[in-house]
VOPAGU-2260 file (C-alpha; in pm, 1 decimal, decimal comma):
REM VOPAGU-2260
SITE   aa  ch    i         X         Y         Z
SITE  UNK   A    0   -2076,2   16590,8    8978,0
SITE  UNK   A    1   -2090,0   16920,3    9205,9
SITE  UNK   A    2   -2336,3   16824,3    9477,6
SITE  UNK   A    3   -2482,0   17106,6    9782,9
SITE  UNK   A    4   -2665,3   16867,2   10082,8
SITE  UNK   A    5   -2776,2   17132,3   10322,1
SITE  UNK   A    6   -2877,6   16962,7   10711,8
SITE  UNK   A    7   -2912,8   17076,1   11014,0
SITE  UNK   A    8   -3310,6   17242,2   10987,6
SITE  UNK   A    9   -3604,3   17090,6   11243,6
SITE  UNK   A   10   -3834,2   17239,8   11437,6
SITE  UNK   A   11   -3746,1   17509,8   11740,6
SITE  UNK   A   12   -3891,8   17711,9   11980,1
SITE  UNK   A   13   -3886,1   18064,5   11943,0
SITE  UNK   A   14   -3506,5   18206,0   12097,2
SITE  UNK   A   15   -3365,0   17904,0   12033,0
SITE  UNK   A   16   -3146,1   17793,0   11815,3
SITE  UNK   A   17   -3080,8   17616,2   11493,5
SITE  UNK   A   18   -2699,3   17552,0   11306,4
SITE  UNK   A   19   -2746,1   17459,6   10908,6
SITE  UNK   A   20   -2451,9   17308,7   10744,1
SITE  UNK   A   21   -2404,2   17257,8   10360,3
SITE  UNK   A   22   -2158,0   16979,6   10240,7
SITE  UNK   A   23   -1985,2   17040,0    9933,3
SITE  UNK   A   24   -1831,5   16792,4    9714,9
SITE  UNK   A   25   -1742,3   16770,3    9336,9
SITE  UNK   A   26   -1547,8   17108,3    9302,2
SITE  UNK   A   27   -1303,0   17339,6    9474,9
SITE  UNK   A   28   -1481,7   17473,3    9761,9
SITE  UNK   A   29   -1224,6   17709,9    9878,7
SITE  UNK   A   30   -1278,2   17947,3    9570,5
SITE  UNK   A   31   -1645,6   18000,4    9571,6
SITE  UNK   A   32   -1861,6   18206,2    9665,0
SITE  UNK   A   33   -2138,6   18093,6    9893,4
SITE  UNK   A   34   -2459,7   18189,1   10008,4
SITE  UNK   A   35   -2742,6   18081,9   10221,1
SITE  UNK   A   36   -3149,0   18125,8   10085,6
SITE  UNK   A   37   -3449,2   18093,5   10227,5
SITE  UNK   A   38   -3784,1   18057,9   10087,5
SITE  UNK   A   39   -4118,2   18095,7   10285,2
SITE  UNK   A   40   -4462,4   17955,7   10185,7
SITE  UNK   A   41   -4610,3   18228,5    9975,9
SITE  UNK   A   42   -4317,1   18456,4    9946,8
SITE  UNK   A   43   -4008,7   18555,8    9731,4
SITE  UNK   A   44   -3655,6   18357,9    9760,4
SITE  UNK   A   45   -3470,9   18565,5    9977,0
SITE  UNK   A   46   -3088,2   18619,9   10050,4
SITE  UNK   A   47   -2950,4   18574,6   10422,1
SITE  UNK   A   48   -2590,2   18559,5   10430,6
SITE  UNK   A   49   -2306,6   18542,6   10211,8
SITE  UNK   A   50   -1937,8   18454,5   10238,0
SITE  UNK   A   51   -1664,9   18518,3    9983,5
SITE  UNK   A   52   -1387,3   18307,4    9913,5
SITE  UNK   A   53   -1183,0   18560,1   10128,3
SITE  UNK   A   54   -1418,3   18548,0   10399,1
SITE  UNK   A   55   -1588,8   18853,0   10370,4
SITE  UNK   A   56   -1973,0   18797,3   10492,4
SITE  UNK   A   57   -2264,2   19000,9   10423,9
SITE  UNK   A   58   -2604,2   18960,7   10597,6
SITE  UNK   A   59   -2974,4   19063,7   10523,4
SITE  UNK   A   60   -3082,4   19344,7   10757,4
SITE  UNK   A   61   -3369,6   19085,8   10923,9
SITE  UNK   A   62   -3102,6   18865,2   11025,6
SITE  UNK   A   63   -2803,6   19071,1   11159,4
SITE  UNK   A   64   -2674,5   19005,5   11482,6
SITE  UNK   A   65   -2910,4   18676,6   11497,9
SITE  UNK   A   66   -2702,3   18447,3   11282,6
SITE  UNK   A   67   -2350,0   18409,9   11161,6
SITE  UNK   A   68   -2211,6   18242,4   10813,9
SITE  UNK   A   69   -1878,9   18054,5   10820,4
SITE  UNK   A   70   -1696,3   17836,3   10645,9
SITE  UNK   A   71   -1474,6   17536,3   10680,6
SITE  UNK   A   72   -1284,3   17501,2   10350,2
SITE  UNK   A   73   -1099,5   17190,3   10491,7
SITE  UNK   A   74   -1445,0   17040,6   10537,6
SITE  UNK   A   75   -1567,3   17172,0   10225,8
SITE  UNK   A   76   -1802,7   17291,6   10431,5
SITE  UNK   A   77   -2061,4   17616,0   10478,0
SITE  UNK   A   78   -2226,9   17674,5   10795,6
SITE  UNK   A   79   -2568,6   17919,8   10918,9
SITE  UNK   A   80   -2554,9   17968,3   11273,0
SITE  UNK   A   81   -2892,7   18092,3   11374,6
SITE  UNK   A   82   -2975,4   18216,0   11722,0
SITE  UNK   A   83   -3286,8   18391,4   11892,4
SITE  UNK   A   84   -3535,5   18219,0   11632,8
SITE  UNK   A   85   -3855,2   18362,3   11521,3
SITE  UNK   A   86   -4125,2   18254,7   11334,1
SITE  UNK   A   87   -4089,0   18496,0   11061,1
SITE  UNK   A   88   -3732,7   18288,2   10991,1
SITE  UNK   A   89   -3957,5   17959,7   10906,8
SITE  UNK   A   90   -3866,7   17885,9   10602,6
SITE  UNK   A   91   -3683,0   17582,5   10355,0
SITE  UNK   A   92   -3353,1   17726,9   10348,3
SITE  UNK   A   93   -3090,2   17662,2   10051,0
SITE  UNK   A   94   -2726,8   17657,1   10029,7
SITE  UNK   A   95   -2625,1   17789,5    9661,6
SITE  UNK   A   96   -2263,8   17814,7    9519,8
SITE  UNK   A   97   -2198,2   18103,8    9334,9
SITE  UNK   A   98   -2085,4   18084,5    8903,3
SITE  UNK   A   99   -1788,5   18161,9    8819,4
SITE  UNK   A  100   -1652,1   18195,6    8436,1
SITE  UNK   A  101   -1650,2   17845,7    8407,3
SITE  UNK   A  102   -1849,3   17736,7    8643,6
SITE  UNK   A  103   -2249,0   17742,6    8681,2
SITE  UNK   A  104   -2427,6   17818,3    8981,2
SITE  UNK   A  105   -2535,7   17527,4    9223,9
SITE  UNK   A  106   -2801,4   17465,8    9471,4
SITE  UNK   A  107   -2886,6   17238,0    9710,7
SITE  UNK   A  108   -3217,8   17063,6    9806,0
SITE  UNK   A  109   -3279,2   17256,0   10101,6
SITE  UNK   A  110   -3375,0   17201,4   10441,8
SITE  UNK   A  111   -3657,0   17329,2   10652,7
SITE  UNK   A  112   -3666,2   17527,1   10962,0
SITE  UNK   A  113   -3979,4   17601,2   11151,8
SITE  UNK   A  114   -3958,4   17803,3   11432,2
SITE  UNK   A  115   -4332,1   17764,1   11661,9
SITE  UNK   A  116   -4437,7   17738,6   12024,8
């Protein structure tokens, strides 16, 4: 059974920061696709980052140059560094593995993140 557990959330001061990790297990984590979520009371899921299999990353404009997605395919697994904190990034963020042909698309349970004085 394919299986995202995302960890790492809590509460932090604004400028501080936070590092998210999402343990794989059940498939072959080096091939996919993956990409962080996060959802905010009384908004839209939104994307963050993404990472390829090659390790090509792609960011949302809101976050650039705050955090930083990686990967550690030996660990099977997928990491959100998040730095300088606002409040606008409180939110339950999710770890989801991209479908492939044969393969459907996975998420995990999420974690939270609040970011307050």
């Amino acid at each position: 059974q394919v299986q995202l557990v995302e960890s790492g959330g809590g509460l932090v001061q604004p400028g501080g920061s936070l590092r998210l990790s999402c343990a794989a297990s059940g498939g072959i984590f080096s091939i996919y696709t993956m990409t962080w979520y996060r959802q905010a009371p009384g908004k839209q899921r939104e994307l963050v980052a993404r990472i390829t299999s090659e390790g090509t990353t792609y960011y949302a404009d809101s976050v650039k140059g705050r955090f930083t997605i990686s990967r550690d395919n030996a660990k099977s697994t997928l990491y959100l560094q998040m730095n300088s904190l606002k409040p606008e990034d409180t939110a339950v963020y999710y770890c989801n593995r991209a479908p492939r042909l044969d393969t459907s698309e996975v998420w995990g349970q999420g974690t939270q993140v609040t970011v307050s004085s």
